[in-house]
C-alpha positions in Angstrom: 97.3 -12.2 61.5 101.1 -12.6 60.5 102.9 -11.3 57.5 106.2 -12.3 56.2 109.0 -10.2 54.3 111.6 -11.9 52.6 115.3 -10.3 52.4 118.1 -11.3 50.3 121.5 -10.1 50.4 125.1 -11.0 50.0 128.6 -10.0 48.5 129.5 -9.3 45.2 132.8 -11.0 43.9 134.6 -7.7 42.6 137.9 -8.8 42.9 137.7 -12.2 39.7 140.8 -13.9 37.9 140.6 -17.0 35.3 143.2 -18.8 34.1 143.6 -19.6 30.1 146.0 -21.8 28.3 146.4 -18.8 25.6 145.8 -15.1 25.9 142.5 -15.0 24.5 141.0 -16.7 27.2 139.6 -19.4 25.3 141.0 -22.6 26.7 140.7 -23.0 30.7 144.0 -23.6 32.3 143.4 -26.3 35.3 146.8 -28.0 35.8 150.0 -29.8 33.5 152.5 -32.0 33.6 156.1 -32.2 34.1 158.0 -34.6 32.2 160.4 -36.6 34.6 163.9 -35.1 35.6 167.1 -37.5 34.7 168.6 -38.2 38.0 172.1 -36.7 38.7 171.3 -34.4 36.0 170.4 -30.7 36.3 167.3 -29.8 35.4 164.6 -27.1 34.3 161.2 -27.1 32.6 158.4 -24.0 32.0 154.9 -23.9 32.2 153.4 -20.9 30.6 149.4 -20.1 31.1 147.6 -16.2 31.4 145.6 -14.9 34.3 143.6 -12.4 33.1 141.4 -10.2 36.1 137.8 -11.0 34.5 136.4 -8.6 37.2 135.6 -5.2 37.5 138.4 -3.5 39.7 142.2 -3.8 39.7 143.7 -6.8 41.9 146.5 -8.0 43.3 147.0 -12.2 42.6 148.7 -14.1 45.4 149.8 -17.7 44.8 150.8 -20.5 47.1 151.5 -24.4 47.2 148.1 -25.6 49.1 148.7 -29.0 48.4 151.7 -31.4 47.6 153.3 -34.7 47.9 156.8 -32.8 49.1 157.5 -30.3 51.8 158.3 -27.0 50.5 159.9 -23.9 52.0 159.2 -20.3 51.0 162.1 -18.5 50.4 162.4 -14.9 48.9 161.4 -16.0 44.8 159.1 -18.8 45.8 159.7 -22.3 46.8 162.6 -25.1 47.5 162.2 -28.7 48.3 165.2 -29.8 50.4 166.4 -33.6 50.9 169.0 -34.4 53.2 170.2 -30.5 53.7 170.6 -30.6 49.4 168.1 -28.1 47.7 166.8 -30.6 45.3 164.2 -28.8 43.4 162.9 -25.2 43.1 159.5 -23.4 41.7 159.1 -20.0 41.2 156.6 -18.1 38.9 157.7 -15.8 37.0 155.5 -13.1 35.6 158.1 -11.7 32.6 161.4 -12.6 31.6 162.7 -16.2 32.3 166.6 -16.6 30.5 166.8 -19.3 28.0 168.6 -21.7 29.0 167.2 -20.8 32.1 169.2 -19.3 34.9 169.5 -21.8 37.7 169.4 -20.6 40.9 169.5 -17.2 40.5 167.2 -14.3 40.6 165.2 -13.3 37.6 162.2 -11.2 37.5 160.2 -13.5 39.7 156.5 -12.6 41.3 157.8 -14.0 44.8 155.0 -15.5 46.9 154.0 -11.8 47.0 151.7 -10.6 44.2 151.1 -9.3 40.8 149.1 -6.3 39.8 146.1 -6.9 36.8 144.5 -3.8 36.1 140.4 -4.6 34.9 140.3 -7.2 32.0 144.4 -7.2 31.8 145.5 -10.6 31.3 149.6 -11.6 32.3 151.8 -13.6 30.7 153.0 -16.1 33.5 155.7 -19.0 34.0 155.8 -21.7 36.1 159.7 -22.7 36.6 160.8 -26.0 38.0 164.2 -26.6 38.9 166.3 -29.5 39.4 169.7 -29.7 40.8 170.7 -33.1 40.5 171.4 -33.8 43.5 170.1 -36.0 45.2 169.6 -38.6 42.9 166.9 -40.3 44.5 163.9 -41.4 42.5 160.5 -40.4 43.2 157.3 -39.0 41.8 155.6 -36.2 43.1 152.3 -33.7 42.4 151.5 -30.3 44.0 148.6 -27.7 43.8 149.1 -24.1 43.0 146.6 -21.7 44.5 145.7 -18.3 42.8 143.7 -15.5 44.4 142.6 -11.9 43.8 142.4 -9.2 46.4 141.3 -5.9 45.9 144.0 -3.4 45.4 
């Protein structure tokens, strides 16, 4: 004679983020567009979208480019493409106060590649900034994906 027991298990996600469109997390936020730079022309446009921590302890959100067209470099406020030893464009995100006009190439309140601190159901206020120097003024299309994740804090 046999008997069987059946066990279940897992992990519970504790550490949750969403993304909205507006702060009353209504609209889903899953990607935009940028409209094209002029070449030989500086350049800047903003993105703005929420992350709100929909779980049920503070986190810390992390971002990253996982995907893109370009090659990127992390530097100290986020990310520069660089075309024939010119910075040609720049994205940061900036979790406050961007300058308007914005402030090319200099530091504002970025979150650097580093992290921003949601305490349980606070939602943030976030910008994506890309940059354009101008230079070079060589034509070309180009897509990326930004990654968002939660870690306990």
């Amino acid at each position: 004679m046999t008997k069987d027991a059946t066990f279940t298990g897992g992990v519970q996600v504790i550490g949750e983020i969403e993304l909205y469109q507006w702060p009353g997390g209504v609209s889903l936020f899953t990607g935009a567009s940028f409209p094209n730079f002029t070449g030989g022309q500086e350049g800047g446009y903003l993105k703005y979208f929420f992350i709100n921590n929909t779980g049920e302890q503070p986190v810390y959100v992390y971002w990253n480019i996982s995907s893109s067209s370009l090659a990127w470099d992390v530097t100290s406020t986020g990310y520069n493409h660089t075309e024939s030893t010119v910075d040609k464009y720049s994205l940061d995100l900036a979790s406050s106060y961007v300058p308007d006009p914005i402030d090319y190439w200099s530091p504002n309140e970025y979150t650097t590649p580093e992290a921003l601190y949601l305490n349980v159901g606070e939602g943030k206020k976030v910008t994506l900034v890309l940059l354009y120097t101008g230079e070079p003024n060589t034509a070309e299309l180009f897509s990326f994906t930004v990654t968002f994740y939660a870690e306990n804090s």
